[in-house]
TIKE-761433 format. One record per atom (N, C-alpha, C): x, y, z; residue in one letter. Coordinates in pm, whole numbers, plus 50000, padded with zeros to 5 digits. Atoms other than C-alpha are relative to their C-alpha. Layout:
! TIKE-761433
XYZA...
//
This chain:
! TIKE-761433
500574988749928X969887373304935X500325013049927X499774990550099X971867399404721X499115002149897X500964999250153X970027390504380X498365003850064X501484997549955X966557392304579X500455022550065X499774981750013X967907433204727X499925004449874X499604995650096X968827439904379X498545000249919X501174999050012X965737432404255X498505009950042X501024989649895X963507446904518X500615014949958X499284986050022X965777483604447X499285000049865X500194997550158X965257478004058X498294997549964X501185004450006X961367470304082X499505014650022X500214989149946X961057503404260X500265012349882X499914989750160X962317524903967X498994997449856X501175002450096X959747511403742X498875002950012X501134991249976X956997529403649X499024988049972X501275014049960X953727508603655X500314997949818X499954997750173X953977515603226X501134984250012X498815010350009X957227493703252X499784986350005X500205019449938X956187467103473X498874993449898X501005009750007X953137461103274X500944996649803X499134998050136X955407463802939X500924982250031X498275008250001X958317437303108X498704987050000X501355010550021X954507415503160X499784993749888X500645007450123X953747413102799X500804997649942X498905006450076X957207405102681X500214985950033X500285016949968X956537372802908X499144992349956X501125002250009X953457368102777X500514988949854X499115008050090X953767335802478X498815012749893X500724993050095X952917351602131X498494995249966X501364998850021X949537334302064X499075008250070X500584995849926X948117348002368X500035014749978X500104985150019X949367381902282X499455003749878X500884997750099X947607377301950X499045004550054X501615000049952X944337372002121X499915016850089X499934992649909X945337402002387X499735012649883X499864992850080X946007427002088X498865006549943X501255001850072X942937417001910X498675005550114X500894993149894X940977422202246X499795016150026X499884985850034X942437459102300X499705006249869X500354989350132X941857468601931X498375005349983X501094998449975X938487460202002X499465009150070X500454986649892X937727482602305X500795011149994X499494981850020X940087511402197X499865002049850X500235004150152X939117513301795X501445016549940X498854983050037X941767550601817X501404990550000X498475006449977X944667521601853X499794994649856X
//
């Protein structure tokens, strides 16, 4: 029950930037190939 509070508190200080940041560090590397390759595509300024 502690580790689940602790959590919930520390979720709250994260800016959406973060959370979607702590996302793609889960993410496996092929997939973040393909993801990369997708964004380079639709932002060509990256």
């Amino acid at each position: 029950m502690q580790k689940l509070n602790l959590s919930q508190s520390l979720s709250q200080k994260l800016s959406p930037q973060q959370i979607q940041f702590i996302k793609l560090l889960q993410v496996p590397t092929a997939e973040l190939d393909t993801r990369i390759e997708e964004e380079l595509e639709i932002n060509p300024a990256l």
